[in-house]
TISE-480584 format. One line per 3 residues: number of its first residue (from 1); their letters; for each residue x, y, z of N, C-alpha, C. Coordinates in steps of 0.001 Angstrom, whole numbers. Each point is the difference from the previous one (the first is absolute). Example, Ala and Ser with C-alpha at 12.3 -4.5 7.8 and 13.67 -1.06 7.14 Angstrom:
<atoms>
1) AS) 13190/-5690/7800/-890/1190/0/900/1200/0 | -350/1050/-720/820/1190/60/-770/1090/730
</atoms>
This chain:
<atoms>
1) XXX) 19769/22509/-2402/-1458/155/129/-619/461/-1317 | 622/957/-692/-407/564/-1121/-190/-1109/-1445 | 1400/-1136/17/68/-663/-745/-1286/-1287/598
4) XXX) -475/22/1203/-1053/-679/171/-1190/164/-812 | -210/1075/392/-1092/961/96/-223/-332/-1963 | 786/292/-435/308/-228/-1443/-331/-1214/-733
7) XXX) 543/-1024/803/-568/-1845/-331/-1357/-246/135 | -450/577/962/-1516/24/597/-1371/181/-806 | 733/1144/-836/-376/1676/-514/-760/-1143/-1942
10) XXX) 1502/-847/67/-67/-438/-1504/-544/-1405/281 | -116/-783/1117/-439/-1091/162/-1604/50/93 | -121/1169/329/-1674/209/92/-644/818/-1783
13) XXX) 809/639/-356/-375/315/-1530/-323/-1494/-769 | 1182/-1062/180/293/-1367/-1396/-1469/-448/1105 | -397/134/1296/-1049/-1245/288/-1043/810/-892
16) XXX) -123/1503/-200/-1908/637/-263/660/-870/-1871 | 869/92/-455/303/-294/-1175/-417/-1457/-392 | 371/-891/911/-219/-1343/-133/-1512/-351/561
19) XXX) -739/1199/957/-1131/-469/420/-839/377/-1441 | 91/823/-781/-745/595/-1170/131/-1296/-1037 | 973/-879/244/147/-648/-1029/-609/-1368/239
22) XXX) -644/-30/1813/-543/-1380/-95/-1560/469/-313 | -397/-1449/135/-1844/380/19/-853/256/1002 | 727/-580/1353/-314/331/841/-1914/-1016/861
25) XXX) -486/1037/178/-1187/-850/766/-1001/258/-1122 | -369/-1510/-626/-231/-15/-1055/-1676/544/-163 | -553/539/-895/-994/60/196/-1521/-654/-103
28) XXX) 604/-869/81/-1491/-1270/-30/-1028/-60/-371 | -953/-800/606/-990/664/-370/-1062/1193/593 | -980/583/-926/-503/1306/605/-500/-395/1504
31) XXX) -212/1475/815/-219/-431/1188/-1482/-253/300 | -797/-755/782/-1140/-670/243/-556/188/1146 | -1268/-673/274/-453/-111/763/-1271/-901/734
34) XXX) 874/-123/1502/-494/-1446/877/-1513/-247/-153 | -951/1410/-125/-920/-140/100/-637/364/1453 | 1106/344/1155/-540/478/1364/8/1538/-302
37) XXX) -810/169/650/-150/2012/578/1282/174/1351 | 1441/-205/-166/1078/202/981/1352/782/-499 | 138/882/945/1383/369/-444/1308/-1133/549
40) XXX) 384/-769/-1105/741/-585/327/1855/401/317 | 392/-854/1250/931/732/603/1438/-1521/-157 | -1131/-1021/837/972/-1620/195/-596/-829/-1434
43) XXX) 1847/-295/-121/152/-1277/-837/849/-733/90 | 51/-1311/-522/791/-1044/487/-345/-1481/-855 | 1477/-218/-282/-313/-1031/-973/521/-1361/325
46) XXX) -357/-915/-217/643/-1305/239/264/-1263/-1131 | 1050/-591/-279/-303/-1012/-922/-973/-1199/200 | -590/-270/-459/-414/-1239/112/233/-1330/-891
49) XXX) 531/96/-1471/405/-1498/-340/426/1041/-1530 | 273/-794/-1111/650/488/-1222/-131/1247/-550 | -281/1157/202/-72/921/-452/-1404/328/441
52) XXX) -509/-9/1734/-577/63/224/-207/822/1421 | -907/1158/79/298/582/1158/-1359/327/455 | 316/338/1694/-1351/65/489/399/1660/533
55) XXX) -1223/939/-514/397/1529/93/-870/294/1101 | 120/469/905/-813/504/1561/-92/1283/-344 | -1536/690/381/332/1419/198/-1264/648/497
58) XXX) 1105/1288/714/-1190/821/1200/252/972/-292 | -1141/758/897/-385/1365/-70/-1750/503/937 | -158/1162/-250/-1161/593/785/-1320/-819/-138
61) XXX) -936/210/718/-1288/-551/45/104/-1104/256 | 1033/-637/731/46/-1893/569/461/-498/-1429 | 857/548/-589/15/-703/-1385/996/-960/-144
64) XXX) -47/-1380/-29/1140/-969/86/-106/-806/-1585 | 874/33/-714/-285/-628/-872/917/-1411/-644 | -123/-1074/-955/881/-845/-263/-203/-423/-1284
67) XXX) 1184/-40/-456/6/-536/-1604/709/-1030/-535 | -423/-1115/-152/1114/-1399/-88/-304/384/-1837 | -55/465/-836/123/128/-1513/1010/1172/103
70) XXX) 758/755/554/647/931/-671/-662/1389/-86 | -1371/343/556/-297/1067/-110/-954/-235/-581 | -737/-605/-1066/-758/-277/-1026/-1766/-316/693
73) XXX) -51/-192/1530/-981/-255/509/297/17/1625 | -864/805/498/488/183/1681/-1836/-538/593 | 742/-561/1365/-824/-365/1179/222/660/391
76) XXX) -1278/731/699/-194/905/1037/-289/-1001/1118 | 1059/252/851/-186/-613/834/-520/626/1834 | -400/-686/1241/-744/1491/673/384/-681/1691
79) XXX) 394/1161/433/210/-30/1531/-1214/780/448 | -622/-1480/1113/-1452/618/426/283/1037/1157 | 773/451/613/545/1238/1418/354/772/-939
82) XXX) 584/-19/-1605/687/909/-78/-240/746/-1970 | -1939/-50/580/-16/358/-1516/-30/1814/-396 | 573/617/1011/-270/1422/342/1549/437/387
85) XXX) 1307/-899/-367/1028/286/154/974/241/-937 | 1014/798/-471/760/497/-640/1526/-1148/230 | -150/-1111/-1217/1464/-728/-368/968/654/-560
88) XXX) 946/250/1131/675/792/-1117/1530/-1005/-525 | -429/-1203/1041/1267/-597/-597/-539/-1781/271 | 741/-1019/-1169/-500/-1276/431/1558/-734/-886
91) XXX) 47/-807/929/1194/-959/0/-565/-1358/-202 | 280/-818/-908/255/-1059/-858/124/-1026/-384 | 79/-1558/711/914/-1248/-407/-502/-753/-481
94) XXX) -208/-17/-1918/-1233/-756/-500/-1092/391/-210 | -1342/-1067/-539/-1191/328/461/-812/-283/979 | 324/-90/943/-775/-899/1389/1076/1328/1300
97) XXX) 851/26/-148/605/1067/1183/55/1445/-183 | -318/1010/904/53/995/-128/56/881/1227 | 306/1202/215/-391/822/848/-218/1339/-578
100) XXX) -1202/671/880/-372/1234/-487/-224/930/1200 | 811/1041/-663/-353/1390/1489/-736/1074/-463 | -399/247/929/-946/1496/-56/891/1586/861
103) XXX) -471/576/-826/587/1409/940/-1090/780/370 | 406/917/970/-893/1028/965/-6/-268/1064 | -810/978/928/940/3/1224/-712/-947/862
106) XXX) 870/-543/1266/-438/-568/778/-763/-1584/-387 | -1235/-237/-71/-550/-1458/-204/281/-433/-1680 | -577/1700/-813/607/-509/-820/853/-544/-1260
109) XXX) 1013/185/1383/1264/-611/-1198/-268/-1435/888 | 225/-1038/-886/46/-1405/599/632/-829/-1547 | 541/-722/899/736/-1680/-1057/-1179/-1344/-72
112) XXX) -166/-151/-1194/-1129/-1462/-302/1227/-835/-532 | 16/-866/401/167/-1339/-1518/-961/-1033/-317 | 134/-397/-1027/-832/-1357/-718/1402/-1305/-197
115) XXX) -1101/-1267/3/1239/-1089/-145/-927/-773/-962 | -1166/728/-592/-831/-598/-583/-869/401/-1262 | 1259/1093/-354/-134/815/-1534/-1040/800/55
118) XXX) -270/704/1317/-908/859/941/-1749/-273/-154 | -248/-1299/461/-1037/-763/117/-325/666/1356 | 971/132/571/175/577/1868/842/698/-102
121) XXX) -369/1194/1145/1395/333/332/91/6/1863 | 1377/303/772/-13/-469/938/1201/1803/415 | -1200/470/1130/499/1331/484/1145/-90/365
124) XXX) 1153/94/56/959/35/714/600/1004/753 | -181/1143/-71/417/969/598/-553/1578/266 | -125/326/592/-1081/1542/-19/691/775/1319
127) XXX) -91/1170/255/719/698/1476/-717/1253/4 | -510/539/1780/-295/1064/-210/666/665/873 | 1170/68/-186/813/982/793/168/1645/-1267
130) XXX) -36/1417/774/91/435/-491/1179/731/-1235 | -187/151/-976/1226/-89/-814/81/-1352/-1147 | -983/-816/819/277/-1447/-1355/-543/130/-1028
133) XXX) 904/16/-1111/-775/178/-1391/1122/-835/-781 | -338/-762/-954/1043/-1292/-240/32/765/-1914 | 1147/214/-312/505/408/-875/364/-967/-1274
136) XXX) 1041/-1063/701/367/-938/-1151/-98/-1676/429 | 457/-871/-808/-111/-1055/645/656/-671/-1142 | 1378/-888/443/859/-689/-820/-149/-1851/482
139) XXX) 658/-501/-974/390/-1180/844/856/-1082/-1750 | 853/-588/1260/890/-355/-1182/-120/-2173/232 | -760/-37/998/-393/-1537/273/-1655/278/-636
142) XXX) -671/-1706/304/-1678/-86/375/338/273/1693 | 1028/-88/725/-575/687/1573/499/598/143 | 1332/832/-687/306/1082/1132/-165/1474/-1011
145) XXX) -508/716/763/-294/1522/-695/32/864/1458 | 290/1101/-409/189/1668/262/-1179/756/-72 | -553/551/444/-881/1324/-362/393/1225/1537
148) XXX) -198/1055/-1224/709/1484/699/-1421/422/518 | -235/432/469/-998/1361/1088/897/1771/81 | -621/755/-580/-195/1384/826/638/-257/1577
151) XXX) 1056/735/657/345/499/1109/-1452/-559/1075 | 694/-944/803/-851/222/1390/674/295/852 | -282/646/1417/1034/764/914/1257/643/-548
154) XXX) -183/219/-1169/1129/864/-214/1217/-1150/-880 | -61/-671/-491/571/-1338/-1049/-1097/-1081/-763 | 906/-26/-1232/-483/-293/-853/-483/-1350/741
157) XXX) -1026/-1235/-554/-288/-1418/669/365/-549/-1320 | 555/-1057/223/324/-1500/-1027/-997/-871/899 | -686/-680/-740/-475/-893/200/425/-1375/-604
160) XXX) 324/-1210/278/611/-1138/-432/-1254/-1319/523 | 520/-572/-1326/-700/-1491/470/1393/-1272/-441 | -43/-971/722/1232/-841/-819/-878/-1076/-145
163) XXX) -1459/-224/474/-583/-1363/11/-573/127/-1406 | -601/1419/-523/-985/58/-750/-1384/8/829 | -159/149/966/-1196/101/819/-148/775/1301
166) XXX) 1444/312/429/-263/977/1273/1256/1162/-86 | -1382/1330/205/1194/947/48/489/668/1116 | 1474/579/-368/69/872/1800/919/949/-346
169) XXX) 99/1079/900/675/905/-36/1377/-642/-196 | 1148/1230/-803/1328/-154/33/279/565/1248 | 1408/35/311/709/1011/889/-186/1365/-305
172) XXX) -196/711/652/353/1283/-386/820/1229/972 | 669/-1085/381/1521/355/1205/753/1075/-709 | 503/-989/-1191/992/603/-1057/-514/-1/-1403
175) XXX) -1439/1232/219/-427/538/-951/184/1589/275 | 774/722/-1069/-248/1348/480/-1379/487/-151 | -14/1342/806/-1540/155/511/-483/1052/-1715
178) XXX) -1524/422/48/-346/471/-1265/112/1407/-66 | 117/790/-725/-228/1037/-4/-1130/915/196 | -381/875/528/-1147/781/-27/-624/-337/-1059
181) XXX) -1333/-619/-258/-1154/151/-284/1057/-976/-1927 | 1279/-471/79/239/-965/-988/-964/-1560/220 | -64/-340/-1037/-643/-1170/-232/488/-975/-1182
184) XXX) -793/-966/-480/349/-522/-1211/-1271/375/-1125 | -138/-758/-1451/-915/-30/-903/-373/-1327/42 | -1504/-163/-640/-518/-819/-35/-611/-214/-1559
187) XXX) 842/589/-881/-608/638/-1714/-177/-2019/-437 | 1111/-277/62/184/-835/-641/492/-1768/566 | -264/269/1121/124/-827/1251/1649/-599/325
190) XXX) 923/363/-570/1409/-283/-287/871/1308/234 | -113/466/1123/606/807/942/1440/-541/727 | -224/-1613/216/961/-419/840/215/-1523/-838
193) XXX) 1446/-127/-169/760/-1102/-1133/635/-1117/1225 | 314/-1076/-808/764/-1102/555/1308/-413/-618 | 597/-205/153/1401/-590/-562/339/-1029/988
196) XXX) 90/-1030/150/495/-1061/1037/-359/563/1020 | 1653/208/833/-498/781/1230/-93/1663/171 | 369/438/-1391/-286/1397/178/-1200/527/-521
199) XXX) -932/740/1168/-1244/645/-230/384/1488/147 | -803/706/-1416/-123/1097/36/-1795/675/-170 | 576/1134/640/-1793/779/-110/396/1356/-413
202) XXX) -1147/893/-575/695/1486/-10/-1387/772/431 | 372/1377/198/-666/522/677/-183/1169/-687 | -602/1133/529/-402/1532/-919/-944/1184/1420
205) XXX) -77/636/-465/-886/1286/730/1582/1048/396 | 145/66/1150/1113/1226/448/1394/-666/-772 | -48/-1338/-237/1531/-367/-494/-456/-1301/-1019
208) XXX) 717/-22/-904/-8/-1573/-874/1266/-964/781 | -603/-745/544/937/-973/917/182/-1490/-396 | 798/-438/-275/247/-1764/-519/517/-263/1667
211) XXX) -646/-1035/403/-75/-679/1235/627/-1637/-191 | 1311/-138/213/253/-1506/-663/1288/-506/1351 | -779/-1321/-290/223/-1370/1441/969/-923/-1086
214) XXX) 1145/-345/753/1013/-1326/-430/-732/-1169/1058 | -863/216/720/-315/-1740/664/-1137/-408/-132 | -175/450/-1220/-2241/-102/135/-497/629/638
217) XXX) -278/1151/120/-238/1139/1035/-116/-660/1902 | 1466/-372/25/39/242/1535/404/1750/317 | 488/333/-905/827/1496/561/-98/619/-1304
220) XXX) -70/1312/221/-41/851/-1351/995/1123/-45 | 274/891/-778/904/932/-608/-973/859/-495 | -52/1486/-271/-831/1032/-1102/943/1040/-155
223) XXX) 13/-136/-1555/658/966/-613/-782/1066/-907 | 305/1133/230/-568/1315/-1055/-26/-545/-1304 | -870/334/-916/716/-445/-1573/-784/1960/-646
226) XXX) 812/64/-900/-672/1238/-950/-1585/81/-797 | -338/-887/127/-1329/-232/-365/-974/1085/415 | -1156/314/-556/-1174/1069/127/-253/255/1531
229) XXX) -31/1104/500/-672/-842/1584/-287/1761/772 | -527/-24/749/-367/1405/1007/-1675/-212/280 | -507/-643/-731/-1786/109/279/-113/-1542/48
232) XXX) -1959/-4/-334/-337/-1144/447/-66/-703/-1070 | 5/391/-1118/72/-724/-1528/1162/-552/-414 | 819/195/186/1185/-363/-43/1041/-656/617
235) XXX) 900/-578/-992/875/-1313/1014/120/-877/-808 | 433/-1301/609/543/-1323/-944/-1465/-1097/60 | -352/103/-1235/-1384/-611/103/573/-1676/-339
238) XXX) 1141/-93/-516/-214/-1676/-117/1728/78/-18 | 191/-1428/64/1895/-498/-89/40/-1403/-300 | 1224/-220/-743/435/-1307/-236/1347/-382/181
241) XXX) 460/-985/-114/850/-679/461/874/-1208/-698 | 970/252/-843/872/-1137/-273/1932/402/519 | -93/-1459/1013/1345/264/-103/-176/1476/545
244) XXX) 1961/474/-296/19/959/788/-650/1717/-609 | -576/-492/-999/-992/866/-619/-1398/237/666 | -111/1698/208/-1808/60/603/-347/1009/-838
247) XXX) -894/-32/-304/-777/1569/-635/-1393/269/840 | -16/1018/-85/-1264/528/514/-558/1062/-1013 | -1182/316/63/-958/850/-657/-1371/130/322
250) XXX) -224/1113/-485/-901/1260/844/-454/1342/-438 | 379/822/664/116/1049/-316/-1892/680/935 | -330/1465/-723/-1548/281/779/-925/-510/-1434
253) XXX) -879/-781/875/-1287/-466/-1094/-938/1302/-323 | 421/929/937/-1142/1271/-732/675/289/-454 | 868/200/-792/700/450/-1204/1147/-1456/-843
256) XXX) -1157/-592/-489/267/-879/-715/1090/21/-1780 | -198/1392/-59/1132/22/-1061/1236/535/291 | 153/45/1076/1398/539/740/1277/-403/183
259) XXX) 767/-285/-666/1203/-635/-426/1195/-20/1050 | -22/1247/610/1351/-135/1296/-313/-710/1224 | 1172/-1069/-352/178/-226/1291/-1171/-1219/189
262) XXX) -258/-571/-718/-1351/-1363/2/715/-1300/98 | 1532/219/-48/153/-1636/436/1338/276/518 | 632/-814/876/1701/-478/-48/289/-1134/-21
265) XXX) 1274/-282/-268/488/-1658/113/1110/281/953 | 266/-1313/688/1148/-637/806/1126/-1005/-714 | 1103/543/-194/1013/-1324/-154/640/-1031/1148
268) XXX) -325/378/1488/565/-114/872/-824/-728/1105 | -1043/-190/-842/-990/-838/1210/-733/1355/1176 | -118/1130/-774/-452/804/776/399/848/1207
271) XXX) 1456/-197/-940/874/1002/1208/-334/1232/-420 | 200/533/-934/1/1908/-871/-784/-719/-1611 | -875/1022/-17/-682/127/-999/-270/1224/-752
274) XXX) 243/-150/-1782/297/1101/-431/-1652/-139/-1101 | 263/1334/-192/-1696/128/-1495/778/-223/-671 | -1396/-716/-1303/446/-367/-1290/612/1114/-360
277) XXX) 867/-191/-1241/551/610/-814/-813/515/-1055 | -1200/-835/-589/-848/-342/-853/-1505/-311/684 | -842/1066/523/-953/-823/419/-1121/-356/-394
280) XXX) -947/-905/679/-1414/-112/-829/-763/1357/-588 | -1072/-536/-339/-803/1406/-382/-924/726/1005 | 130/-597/923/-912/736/1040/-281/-1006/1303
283) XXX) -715/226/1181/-58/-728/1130/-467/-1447/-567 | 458/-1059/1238/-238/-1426/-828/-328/-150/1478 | -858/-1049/-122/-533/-652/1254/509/-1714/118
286) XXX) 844/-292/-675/137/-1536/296/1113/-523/-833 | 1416/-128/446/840/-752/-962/696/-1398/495 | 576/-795/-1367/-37/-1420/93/1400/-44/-315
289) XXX) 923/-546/305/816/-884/-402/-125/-1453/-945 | 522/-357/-861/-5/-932/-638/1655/-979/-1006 | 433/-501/381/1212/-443/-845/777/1394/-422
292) XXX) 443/1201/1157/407/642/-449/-674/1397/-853 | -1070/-284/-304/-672/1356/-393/-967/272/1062 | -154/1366/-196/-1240/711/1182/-511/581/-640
295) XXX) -1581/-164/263/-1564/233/-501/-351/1264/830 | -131/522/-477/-1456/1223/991/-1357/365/-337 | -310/360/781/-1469/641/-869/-406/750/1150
298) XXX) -1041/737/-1071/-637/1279/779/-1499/595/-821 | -657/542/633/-1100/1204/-793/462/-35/-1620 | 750/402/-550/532/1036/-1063/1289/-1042/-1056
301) XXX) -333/-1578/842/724/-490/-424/749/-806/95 | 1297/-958/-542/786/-881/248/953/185/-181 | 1436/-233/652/1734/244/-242/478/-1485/183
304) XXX) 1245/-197/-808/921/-951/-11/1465/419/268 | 596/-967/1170/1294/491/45/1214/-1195/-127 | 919/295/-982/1002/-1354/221/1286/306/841
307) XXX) -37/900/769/1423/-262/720/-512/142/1209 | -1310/-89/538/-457/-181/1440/-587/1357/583 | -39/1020/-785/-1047/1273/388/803/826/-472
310) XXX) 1367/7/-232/397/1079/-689/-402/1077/-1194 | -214/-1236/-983/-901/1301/-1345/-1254/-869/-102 | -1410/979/-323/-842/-1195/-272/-393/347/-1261
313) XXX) -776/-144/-223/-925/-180/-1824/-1319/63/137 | -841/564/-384/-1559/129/-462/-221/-1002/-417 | -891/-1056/-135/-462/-653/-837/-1457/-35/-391
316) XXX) -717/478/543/-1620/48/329/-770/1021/492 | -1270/597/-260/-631/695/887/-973/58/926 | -520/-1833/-132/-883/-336/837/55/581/1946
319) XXX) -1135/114/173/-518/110/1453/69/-929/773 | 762/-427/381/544/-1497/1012/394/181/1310 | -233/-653/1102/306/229/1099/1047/-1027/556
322) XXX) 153/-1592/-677/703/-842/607/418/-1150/-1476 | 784/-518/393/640/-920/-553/345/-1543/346 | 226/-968/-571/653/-1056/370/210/-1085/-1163
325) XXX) 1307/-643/862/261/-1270/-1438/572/-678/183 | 134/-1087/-1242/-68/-1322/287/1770/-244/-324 | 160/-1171/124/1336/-189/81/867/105/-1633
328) XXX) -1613/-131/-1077/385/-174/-1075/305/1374/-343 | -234/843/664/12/1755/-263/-1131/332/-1143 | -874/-884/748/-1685/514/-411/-673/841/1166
331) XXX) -338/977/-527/-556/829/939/-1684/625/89 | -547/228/1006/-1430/370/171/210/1084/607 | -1127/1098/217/-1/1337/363/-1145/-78/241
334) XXX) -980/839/710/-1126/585/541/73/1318/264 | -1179/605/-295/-664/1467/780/-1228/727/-10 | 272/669/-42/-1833/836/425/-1032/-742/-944
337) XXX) -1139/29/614/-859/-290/-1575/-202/-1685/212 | 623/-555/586/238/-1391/-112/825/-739/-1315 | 751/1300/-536/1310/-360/-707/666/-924/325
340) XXX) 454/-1033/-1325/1280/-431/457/119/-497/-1880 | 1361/-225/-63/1268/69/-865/668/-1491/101 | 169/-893/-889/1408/-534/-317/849/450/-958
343) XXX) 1167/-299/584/1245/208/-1143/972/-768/164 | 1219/-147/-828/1628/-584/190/374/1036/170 | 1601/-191/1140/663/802/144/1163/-201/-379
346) XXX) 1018/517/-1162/1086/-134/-713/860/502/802 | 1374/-666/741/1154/671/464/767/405/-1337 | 1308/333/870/769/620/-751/652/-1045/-1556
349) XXX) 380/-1521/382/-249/-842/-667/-272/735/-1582 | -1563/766/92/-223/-422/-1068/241/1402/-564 | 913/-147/-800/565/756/-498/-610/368/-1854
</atoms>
């Protein structure tokens, strides 16, 4: 154990050694702005033809936005039910497909999509049972997506569509039940990840909980992780997913420069999860997976990690709430202010 403990000890020193020596998440250009009055939360990018992408993005005051240049010029684009609603997350395929959710409680949190580069949009989903408040919303097709809800009767709700047009409750037979007054976040709308068939979500308030399904959430598992947790600020505000790699990160947003305990990773697909060795600089509200490196960001800043959450790296101090990117490992960011950011993101590669 000792001689473990020892390999571990020096395998995590050569990664902070080799992470100092890459460049990491590059710093692009300065950060900008859309031109809306929104704190932006959802982003989401799509290719569309040679070095060409269409950038989606939401946030407060009904704010939906789209950028087929790269950032360089945004459509404001407008949901007539929903110009008084808080996006905190919008999903993607192109410029003509999309979906966008709102959070808060009861009516409204609701799911829109457009099939028409949001010329229209078409309500799809709203609930007023008490407890519904829709947190995240994934999807790894144009029809099939996930979105998490806040505890109703006492368990978390998945909501699923496989058509792209109708949603319905999961099972929640073999969901364990929630904890007193636990819930999820809604910071950054990426609370709950996809991997094929394994879905994960995480959770925060009395416990930081990773909640993860091997059948597409027919049945679930929840495990403790060490992460921030006893109040209502605190918990696993976002997670990702490659392979049998997960990280999560978090930590309490009222104490945004607070270093313990703001993220863990999984080698195991979310069996036991340990804290970085190396962690960010303070609570992060939203991290990405990409070809092997992981992105974060937060209030106070940005971290890079190359061995999957183990050590991370500073790279930035921008105020960012969310992230996303393209396959080329071009990346966009948004936040308060109606901020948003491009950059490249350098793996380990580049040495």
């Amino acid at each position: 154990m000792l001689y473990n403990s020892a390999v571990r000890i020096l395998a995590g020193i050569l990664a902070v050694i080799a992470a100092l020596s890459l460049i990491g998440f590059g710093q692009g250009t300065p950060s900008e702005k859309t031109g809306v009055d929104s704190n932006l939360r959802g982003i989401s990018v799509s290719r569309t033809g040679a070095g060409k992408y269409a950038v989606w993005a939401s946030g407060s005051n009904g704010a939906i936005l789209r950028s087929l240049d790269g950032g360089q010029s945004w459509q404001q684009l407008k949901i007539e039910s929903g110009t008084d609603l808080d996006f905190r997350d919008v999903e993607a395929f192109g410029a003509e497909t999309a979906y966008a959710m709102s959070s808060g409680d009861g009516e409204k949190s609701s799911i829109y999509k457009t099939t028409d580069g949001g010329r229209s949009w078409a309500m799809q989903y709203t609930d007023k049972r008490p407890g519904f408040f829709l947190d995240s919303l994934a999807c790894d097709t144009r029809t099939h997506c996930l979105a998490l809800s806040d505890p109703v009767e006492g368990k978390f709700l998945i909501l699923s569509t496989d058509d792209g047009a109708h949603w319905k409750d999961m099972p929640r037979n073999r969901m364990p039940a929630a904890l007193p007054t636990e819930g999820a976040f809604a910071a950054s709308g990426t609370s709950i990840a996809l991997c094929n068939k394994d879905v994960y979500f995480g959770t925060g308030g009395p416990s930081a909980r990773v909640f993860h399904s091997v059948d597409g959430g027919q049945s679930w598992t929840a495990t403790e992780t060490p992460m921030a947790s006893g109040n209502g600020t605190s918990g696993i505000f976002s997670i990702a997913c490659d392979g049998r790699h997960v990280v999560a990160v978090g930590g309490d947003y009222k104490s945004p420069d607070r270093k313990e305990r703001v993220t863990a990773y999984s080698d195991d697909r979310g069996k036991t999860w340990r804290l970085a060795d190396h962690p960010p600089s303070g609570y992060r509200s939203s991290v990405s997976i990409v070809s092997g490196t992981t992105f974060a960001v937060g209030p106070n800043g940005e971290d890079t990690s190359f061995d999957y959450g183990v050590n991370w790296k500073s790279v930035d101090t921008l105020n960012l709430n969310a992230a996303a990117f393209a396959a080329s490992r071009i990346g966009w960011a948004v936040g308060p202010g109606g901020t948003f950011k491009r950059f490249p993101m350098h793996g380990p590669e580049h040495r």
